[in-house]
N, C-alpha and C positions, 0 to 999 in steps of 0.2 A: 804689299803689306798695308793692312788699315790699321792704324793709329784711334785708342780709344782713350780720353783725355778728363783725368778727374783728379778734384782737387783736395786735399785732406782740409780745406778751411770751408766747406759747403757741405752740409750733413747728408743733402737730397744727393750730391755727388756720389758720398762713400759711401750711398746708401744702395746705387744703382752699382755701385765698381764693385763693391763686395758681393753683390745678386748674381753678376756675370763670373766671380769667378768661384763661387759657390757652387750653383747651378751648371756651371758650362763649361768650366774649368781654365779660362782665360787664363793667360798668364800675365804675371803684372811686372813691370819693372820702374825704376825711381829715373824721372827725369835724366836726359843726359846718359843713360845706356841704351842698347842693342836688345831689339828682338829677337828672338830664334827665328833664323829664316825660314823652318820649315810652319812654321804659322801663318795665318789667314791674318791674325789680326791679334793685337797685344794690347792691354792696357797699360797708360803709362800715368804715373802718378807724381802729382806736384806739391809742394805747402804752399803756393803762390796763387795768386787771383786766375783764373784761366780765359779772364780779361787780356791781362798782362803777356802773353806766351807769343810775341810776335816773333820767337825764334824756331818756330817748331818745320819751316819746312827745310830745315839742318836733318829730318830724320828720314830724308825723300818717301813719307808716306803717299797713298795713292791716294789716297780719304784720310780726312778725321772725323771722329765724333766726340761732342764736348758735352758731357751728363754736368748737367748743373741743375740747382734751384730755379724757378721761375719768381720772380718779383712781382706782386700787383701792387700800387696804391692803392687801390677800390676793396684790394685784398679777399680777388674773386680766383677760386679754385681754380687753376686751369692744368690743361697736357700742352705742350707748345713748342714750335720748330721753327728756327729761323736762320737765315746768311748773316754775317757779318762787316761790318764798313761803317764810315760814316758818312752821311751825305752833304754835312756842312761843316761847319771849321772846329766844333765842339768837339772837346776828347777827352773830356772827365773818365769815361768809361773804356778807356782803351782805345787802339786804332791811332789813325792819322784824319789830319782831316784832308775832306776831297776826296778818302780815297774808302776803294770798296776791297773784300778779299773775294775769291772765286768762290763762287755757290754750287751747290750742290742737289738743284731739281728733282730728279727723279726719287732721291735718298730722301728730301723733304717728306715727298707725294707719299712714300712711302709707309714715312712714319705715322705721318698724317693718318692713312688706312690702318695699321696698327693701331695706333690709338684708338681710333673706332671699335673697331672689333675685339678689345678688351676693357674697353670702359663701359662698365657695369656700376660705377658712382656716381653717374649724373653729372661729370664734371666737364667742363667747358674744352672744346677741343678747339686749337687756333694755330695758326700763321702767326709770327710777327711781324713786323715790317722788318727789314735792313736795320738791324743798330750796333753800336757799340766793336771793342776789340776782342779777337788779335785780327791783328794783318796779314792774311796769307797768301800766299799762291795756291796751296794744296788745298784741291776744295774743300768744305768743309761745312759742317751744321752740327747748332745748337738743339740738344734735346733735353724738354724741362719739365721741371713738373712743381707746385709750388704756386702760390699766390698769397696764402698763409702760414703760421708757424705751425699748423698742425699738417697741414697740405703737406711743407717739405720735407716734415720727418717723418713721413707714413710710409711706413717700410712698403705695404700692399701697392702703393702708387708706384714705389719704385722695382717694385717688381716689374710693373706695367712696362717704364719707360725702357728698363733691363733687356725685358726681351723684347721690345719693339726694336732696340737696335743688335742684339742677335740677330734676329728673324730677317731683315735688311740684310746684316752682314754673311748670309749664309744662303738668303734666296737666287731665286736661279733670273735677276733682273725685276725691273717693276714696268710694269705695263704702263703706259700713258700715251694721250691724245695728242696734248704739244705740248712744249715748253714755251713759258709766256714770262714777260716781268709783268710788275704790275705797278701800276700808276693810279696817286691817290688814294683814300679810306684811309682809315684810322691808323695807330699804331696794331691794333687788332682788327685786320682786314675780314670781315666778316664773309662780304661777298665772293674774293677770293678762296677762302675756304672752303668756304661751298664750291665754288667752280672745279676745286682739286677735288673733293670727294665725290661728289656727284658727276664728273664731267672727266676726270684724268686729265685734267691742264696742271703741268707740271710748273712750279713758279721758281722763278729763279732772284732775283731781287726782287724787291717789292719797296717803291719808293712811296710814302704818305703824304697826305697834305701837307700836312706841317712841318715836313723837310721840304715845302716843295714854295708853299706861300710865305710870303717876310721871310726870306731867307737871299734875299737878293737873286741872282740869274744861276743856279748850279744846276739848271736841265741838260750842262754839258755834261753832266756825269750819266744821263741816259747812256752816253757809249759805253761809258764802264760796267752799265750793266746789262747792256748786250754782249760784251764780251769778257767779262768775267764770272764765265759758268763754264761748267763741266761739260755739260749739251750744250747744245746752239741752240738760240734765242730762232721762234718763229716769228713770235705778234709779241706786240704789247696792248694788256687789257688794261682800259682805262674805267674806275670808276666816274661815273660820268658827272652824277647830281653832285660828289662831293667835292671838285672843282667849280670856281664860277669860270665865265667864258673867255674872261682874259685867259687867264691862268689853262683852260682846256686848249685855244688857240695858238699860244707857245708850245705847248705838250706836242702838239700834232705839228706843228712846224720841225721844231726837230728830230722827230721822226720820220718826218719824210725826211729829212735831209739826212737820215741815219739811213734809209731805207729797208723803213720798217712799216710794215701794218698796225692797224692795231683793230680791237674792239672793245664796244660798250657795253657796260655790264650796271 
């Protein structure tokens, strides 16, 4: 059973949860009950942040999927799909710190293609890096959409995001190259983007600079994210330029001692 996760306090949420069971006929149920077993896949509905929901793998789902708004400061349109964790001791936004939940690769890659092939707006298609709660074991990714207040209440986008995760929840698998983490680049990995659309590199965390520099020594959590995905980790792609050489010299130290490859991108 896959688990589809929307909040009544996120508009772009009720906007995507009411498109699927409008359209598709999902059935919904409130927090804390049972799906029909004979379902593929249920919506389940909260009044709570879906930040906050570190309790969810009590509902032994196989997947989740968490329809939320997308946040910019820059307050740039985007479609957007990310894992879950944190990489440093911060937890304003849910999670624990040090720690990552299971990701979701191929389901990313997935949507990522979807969103291409129905954005007809012009609007930013992205990865994010690794942020924020819940905490889970059951793999799981965020799908958003949002950057501004008109972004998140546009029903048409949430059509978008609606059936990108139908189309996922009912294809017959997603094709990909490998499954990679990614080290380095921004909160919006631009390079890696690219590498999953054009290339089928499936990413599975994706740790940035800025979790990575002034943040003291947490390149031990590399292992947590080799081994906290759905698929198994091949490589790790390292943005190259946006590391300096210290900071690139530890990277590759501990992956060899992970033993992992990696490449430069």
């Amino acid at each position: 059973m896959i688990g589809v996760l929307y909040s009544i306090l996120d508009i772009a949420s009720v906007n995507m949860a009411e498109y699927l069971e409008r359209e598709h006929g999902f059935e919904e149920i409130d927090e804390g009950s049972a799906c029909a077993s004979s379902r593929k896949a249920c919506i389940v509905k909260t009044s709570r942040p879906l930040l906050e929901l570190d309790e969810l793998d009590k509902y032994n789902f196989e997947l989740i999927y968490f329809l939320s708004k997308h946040s910019s400061a820059k307050g740039i349109a985007a479609f957007t799909t990310h894992p879950t964790g944190n990489w440093t001791d911060e937890t304003k936004l849910g999670g624990k710190p040090y720690e990552l939940s299971y990701s979701a690769p191929l389901e990313m890659l997935g949507i990522l293609r979807e969103f291409k092939k129905a954005n007809n707006y012009g609007i930013e298609i992205s990865y994010e890096a690794t942020h924020h709660g819940p905490l889970l074991k059951t793999p799981s990714l965020f799908v958003e959409v949002g950057g501004n207040k008109e972004t998140v209440s546009n029903k048409e986008y949430a059509k978008v995001t609606g059936e990108a995760v139908y189309n996922l929840i009912y294809n017959d698998g997603v094709e990909f190259s490998k499954v990679v983490i990614g080290i380095g680049s921004t909160h919006y990995p631009t390079k890696f983007s690219e590498l999953a659309l054009n290339k089928g590199y499936a990413f599975a965390h994706m740790m940035p600079k800025h979790a990575i520099e002034g943040n003291g020594d947490n390149l031990f959590m590399l292992e947590q994210a080799v081994k906290r995905t759905k698929n198994d980790v091949e490589i790790a792609v390292i943005d190259w330029k946006s590391l300096n050489s210290e900071t690139r010299a530890k990277v590759i130290s501990k992956l060899n001692e992970l033993g992992i490859d990696y490449e430069r991108v």
